[in-house]
C-alpha positions in Angstrom: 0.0 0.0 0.0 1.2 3.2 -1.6 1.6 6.4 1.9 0.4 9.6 1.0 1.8 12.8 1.5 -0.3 15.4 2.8 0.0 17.7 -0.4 -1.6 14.7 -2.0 -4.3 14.2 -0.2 -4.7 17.9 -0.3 -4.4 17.9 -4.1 -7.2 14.7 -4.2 -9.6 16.8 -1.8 -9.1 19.7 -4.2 -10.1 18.1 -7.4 -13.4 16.7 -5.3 -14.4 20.4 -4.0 -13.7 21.8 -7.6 -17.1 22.9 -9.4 -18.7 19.9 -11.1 -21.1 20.1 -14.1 -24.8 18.7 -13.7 -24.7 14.9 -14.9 -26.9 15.5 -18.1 -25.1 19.3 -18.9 -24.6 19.9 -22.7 -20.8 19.8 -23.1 -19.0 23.0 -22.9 -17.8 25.1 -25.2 -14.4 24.8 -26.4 -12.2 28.0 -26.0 -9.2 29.1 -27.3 -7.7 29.5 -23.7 -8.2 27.2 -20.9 -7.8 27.8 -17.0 -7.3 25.0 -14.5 -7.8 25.5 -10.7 -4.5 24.5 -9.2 -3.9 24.0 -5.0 -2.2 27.4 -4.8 -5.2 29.0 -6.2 -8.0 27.8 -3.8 -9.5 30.6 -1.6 -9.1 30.1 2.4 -12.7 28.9 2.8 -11.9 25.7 0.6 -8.4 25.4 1.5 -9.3 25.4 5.3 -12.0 22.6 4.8 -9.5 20.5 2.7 -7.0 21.0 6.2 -9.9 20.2 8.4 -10.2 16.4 6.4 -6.3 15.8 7.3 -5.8 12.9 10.0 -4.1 14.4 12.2 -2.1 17.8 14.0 1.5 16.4 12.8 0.2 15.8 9.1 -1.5 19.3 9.7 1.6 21.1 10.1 3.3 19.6 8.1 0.9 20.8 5.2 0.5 24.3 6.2 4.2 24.9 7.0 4.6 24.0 3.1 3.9 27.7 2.7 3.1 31.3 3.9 -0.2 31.7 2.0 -1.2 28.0 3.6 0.7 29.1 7.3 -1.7 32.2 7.6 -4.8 30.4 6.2 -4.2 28.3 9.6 -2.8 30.8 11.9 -5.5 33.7 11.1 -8.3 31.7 11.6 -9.5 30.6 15.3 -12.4 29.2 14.2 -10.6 26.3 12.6 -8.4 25.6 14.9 -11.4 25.1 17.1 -13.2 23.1 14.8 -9.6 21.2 14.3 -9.5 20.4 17.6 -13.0 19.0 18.3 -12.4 16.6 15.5 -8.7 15.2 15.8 -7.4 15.4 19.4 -3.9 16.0 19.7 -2.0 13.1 19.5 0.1 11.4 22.4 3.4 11.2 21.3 5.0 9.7 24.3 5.7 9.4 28.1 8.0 11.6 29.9 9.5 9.6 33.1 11.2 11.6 35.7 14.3 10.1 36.9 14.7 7.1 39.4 15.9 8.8 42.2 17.6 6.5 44.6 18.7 4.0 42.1 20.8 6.5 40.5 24.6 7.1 41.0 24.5 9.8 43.4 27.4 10.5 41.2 26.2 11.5 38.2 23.1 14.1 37.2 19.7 13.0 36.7 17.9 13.9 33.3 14.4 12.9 32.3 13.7 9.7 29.5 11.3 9.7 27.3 9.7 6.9 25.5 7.8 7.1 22.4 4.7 5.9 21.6 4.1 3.0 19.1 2.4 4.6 16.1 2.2 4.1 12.3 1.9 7.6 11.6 4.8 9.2 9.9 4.5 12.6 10.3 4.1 11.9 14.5 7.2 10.2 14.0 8.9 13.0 12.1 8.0 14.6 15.1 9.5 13.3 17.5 12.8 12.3 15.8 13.0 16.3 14.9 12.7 17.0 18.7 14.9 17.7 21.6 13.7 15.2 23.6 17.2 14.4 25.6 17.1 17.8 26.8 20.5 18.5 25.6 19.6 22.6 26.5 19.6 21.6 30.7 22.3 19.0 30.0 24.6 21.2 28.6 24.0 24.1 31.1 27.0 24.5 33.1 26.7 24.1 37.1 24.2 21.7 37.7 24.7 18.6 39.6 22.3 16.9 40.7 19.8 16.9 37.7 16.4 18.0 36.6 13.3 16.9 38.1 9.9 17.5 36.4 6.9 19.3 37.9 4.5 19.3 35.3 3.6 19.0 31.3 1.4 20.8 29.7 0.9 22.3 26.0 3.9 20.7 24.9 6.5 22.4 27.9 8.3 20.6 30.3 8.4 21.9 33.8 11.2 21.3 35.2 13.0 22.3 38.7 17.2 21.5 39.9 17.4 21.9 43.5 20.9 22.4 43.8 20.6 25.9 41.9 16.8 26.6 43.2 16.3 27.2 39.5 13.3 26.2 37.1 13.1 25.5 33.4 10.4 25.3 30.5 11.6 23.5 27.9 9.9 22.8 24.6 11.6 19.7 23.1 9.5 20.3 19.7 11.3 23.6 19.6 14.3 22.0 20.0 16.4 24.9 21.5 13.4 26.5 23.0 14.1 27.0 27.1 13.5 30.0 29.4 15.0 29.9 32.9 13.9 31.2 36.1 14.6 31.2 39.7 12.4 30.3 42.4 12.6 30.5 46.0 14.7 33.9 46.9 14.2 36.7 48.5 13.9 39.0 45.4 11.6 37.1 43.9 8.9 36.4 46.6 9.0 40.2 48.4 11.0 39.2 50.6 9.5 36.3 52.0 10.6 32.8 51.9 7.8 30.6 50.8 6.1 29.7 54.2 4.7 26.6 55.6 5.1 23.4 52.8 6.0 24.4 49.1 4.4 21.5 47.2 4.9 20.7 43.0 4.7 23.8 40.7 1.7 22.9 38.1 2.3 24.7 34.9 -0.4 26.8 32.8 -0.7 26.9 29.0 -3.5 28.9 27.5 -4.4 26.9 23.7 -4.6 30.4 21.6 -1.2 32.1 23.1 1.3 29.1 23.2 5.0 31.1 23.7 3.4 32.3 27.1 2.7 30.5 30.2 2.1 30.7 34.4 3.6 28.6 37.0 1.9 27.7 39.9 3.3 26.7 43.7 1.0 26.2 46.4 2.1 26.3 49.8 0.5 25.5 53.2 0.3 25.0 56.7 -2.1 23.7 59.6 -5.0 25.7 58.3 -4.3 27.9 55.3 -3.3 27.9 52.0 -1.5 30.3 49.5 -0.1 30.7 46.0 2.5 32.1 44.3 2.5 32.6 40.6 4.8 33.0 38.0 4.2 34.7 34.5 6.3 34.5 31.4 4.9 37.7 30.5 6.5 39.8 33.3 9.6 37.7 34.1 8.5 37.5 37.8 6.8 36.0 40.6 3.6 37.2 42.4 2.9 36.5 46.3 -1.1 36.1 46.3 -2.3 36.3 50.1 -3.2 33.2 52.6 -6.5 31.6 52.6 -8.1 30.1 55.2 -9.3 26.8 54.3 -13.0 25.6 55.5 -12.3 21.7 55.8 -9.4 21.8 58.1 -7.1 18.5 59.0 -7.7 16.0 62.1 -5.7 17.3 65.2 -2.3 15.4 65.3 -2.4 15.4 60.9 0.7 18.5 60.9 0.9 21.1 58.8 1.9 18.4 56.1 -1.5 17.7 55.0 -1.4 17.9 51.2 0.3 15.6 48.8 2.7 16.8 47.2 0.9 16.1 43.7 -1.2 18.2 41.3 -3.8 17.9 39.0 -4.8 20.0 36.4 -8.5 20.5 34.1 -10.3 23.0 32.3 -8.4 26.2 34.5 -8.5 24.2 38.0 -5.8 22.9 40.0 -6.5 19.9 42.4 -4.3 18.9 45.7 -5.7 16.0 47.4 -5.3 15.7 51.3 -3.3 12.9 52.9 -6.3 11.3 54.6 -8.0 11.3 51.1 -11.0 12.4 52.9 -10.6 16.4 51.2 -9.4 17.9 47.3 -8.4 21.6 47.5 -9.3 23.0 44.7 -8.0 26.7 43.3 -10.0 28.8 40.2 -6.8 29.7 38.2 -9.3 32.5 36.9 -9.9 34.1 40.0 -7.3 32.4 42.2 -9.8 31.5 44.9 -9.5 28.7 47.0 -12.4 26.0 47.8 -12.3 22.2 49.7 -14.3 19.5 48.7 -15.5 16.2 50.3 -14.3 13.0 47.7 -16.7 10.3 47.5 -16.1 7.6 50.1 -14.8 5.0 47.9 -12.0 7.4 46.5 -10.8 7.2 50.0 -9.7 3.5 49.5 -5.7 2.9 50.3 -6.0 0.6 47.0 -7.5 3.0 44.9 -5.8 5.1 42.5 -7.3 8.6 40.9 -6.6 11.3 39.1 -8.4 14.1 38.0 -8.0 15.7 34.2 -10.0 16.1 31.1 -12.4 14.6 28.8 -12.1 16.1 25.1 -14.7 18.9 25.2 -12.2 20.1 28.3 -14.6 18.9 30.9 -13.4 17.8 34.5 -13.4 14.1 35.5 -11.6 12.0 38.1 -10.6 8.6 36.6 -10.0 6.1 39.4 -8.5 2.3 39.1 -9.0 -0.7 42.1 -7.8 -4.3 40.8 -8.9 -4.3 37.1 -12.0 -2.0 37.2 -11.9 1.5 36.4 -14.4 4.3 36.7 -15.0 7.9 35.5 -16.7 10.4 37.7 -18.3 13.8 36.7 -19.0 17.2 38.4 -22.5 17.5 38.9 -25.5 19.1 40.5 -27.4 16.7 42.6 -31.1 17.5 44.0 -30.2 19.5 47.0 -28.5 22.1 44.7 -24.8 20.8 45.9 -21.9 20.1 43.5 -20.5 16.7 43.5 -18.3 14.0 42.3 -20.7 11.6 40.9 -19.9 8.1 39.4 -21.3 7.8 35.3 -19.1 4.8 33.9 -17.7 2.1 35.5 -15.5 -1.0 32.9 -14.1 -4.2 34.0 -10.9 -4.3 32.3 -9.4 -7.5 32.7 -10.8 -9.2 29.5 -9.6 -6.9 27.3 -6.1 -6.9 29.1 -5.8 -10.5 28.7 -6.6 -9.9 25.0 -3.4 -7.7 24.7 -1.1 -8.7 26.9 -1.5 -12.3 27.4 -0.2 -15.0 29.7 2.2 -12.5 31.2 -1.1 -10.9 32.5 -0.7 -13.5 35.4 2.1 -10.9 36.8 0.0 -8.6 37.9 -3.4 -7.7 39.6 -4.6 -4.2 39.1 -3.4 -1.2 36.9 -3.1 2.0 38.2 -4.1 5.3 36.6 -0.9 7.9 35.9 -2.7 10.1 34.2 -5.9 11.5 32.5 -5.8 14.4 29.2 -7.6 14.9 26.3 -10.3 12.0 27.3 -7.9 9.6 27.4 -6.8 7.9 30.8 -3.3 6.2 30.8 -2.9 3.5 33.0 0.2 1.0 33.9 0.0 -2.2 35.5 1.3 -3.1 38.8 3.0 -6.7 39.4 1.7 -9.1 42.1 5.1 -10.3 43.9 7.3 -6.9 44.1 10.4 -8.7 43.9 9.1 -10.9 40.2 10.5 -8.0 38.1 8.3 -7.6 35.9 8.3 -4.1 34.1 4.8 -2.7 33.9 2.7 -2.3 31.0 1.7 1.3 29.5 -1.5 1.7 28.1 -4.4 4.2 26.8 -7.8 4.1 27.5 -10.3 6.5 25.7 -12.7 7.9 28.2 -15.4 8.1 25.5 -15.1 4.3 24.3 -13.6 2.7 27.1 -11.0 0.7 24.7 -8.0 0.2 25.6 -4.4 -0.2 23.7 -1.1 -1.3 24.6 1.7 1.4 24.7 5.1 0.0 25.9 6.2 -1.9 28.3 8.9 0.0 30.7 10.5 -0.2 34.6 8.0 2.2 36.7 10.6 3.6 38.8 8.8 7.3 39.4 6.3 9.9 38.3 5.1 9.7 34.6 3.7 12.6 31.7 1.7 12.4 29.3 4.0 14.5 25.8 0.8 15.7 23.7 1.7 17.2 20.3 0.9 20.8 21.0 -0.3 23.6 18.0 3.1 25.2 16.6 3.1 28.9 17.4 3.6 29.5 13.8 0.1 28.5 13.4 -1.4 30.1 16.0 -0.6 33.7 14.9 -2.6 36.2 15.6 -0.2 38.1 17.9 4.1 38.6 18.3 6.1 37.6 15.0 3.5 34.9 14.1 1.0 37.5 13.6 -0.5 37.5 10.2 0.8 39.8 7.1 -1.0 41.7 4.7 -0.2 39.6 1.4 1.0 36.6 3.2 
């Protein structure tokens, strides 16, 4: 079977879209000069509904990038993008994995790995293989010794923080030498205040329709209040938002370290759960308020694993996993006018992980959920014995379906992230250097 490129595909859809005579039309008239409708000469209108029939982001850019009439077809029009988006979700393109920790040479620094996922598409391959995704950039930046740890990914950055120089990075490995670097932590930057109380991980904030700018997020906390501190790409610098007293307040002999140190992230929300499970704190990136809710009581199970992100129309859900079962909960008004978790889909899972996996599925005896984006959860499995070392098996579930499919099988020896493809700034330009040109 003979791969397309996207120019023809585009060139196929054209020809369909051109103007077709009536089946029973007299023939036309011959004329001295004829015209012929080429690619080039396609209006937006057409050329953006041609785009919009493309499988996929990578095979996307990879068309409109083929010129600057096609590039500001795409990066003037909103409207497509959203329309783009509703109909091909951004593809995964792999699993970030923070490093080990103990099991490394204390030695020697500690850098992220990334593992790709399997795929047949070419142009996510090209992708990747044109990427940074060693994070040469932090390697190659003198002074650091112990490493880089990641905090959070989002919109195709990678937040990253090295303890040693109290110093944070973005890095987009698309963008290959794309990093900004910032300090966190001192004096100057908080107004003269030390973060107080627990500093727990920064959560990072990418808005879809201004992709070179971004906000970083650290919560800290004590016995009974809360407080942010937020830093903007815009400015350059970090801004001390005021405590909060928080409503649900921990059992007496809990500490002031109450919160894991975890975040979640949907639809402009941030979620820290509470060590007893009982409580999620909750902050409105929006208007930076604070609120606690009560998690159902089955969350609350030690054996139970959750995590709260996003089905594709950006709505909130909490994905949770005990033994093979996994169920998807949603925000929603009950009869007494309160807001709540409330359980919509529940799947048994172990037939269809036998189906891919096999007789090694007698290693293990639940999967646990890593993370949730885009409607899709990703899930690895966790081994029965601890010391049978068995590496554990990666895989998607679509929220929407509930099918799952096998990634890769790899140690799990820390935190995992999700790498989805993000929209180039070059086509989302309608502000900076991307912006559109008269004539272009």
């Amino acid at each position: 079977m003979i791969e397309r490129s996207p120019l023809l595909c585009i060139a196929a859809a054209a020809v369909m879209a051109r103007d077709r005579s009536p089946p029973n039309s007299p023939p036309a008239k011959r004329r001295k000069e004829s015209s012929t409708t080429t690619v080039a000469s396609l209006g937006d209108d057409i050329l953006l509904e041609i785009f919009l029939r493309l499988p996929c982001l990578a095979t996307l850019v990879r068309a409109a990038l083929t010129c600057r009439v096609w590039r500001s077809a795409v990066a003037s029009s909103p409207a497509f993008r959203r329309r783009f988006r509703e109909r091909h979700p951004a593809p995964l393109l792999g699993l970030v994995f923070n490093p080990p920790g103990a099991v490394q040479d204390p030695a020697l620094p500690a850098f992220p790995s990334f593992v790709p996922a399997r795929g047949t598409d070419r142009d996510q391959a090209a992708a990747v293989r044109g990427g940074d995704f060693f994070l040469t950039s932090l390697q190659e930046r003198p002074g650091v010794h112990n490493g880089w740890e990641i905090h959070d990914c989002r919109g195709g950055y990678v937040l990253l923080a090295n303890g040693d120089q109290e110093t944070m990075a973005v890095v987009n490995p698309l963008a290959r030498r794309s990093v900004r670097f910032f300090d966190f932590g001192h004096e100057d930057t908080l107004e003269g205040n030390r973060t107080y109380g627990v500093v727990r991980r920064a959560c990072l904030l990418c808005p879809d329709e201004d992709p070179t700018s971004f906000r970083v997020v650290i919560i800290a906390h004590d016995k009974s209040r809360v407080r942010a501190t937020v830093f903007s790409s815009a400015t350059g610098e970090w801004s001390l938002r005021p405590w909060k007293h928080i409503p649900a307040r921990p059992r007496r002999g809990r500490g002031k370290w109450w919160i894991q140190n975890s975040n979640m992230q949907a639809n402009g929300f941030l979620y820290w759960v509470s060590k007893t499970r009982k409580y999620m704190v909750t902050l409105d990136t929006a208007t930076m308020d604070f609120s606690v809710h009560e998690l159902p009581i089955f969350l609350q199970n030690q054996h139970c694993t959750f995590v709260v992100g996003e089905m594709k129309n950006d709505e909130a859900c909490i994905v949770y996993a005990i033994n093979f079962t996994v169920g998807v909960l949603f925000r929603r008004t009950e009869s007494d006018g309160v807001d709540r978790w409330v359980l919509e889909r529940v799947e048994l899972l172990e037939t269809q992980l036998v189906r891919l996996l096999g007789e090694v599925m007698e290693n293990y005896n639940e999967v646990q959920v890593v993370a949730v984006r885009d409607g899709f959860a990703y899930l690895a499995t966790s081994e029965k014995l601890s010391d049978s070392g068995a590496p554990s098996w990666f895989l998607s579930l679509c929220l929407e379906t509930m099918i799952l499919e096998k990634l890769f099988q790899r140690t799990r020896d820390s935190s995992v992230y999700p790498y989805v493809m993000p929209w180039p700034p070059s086509l989302v330009g309608n502000y900076g250097r991307f912006a559109p040109e008269d004539g272009t």
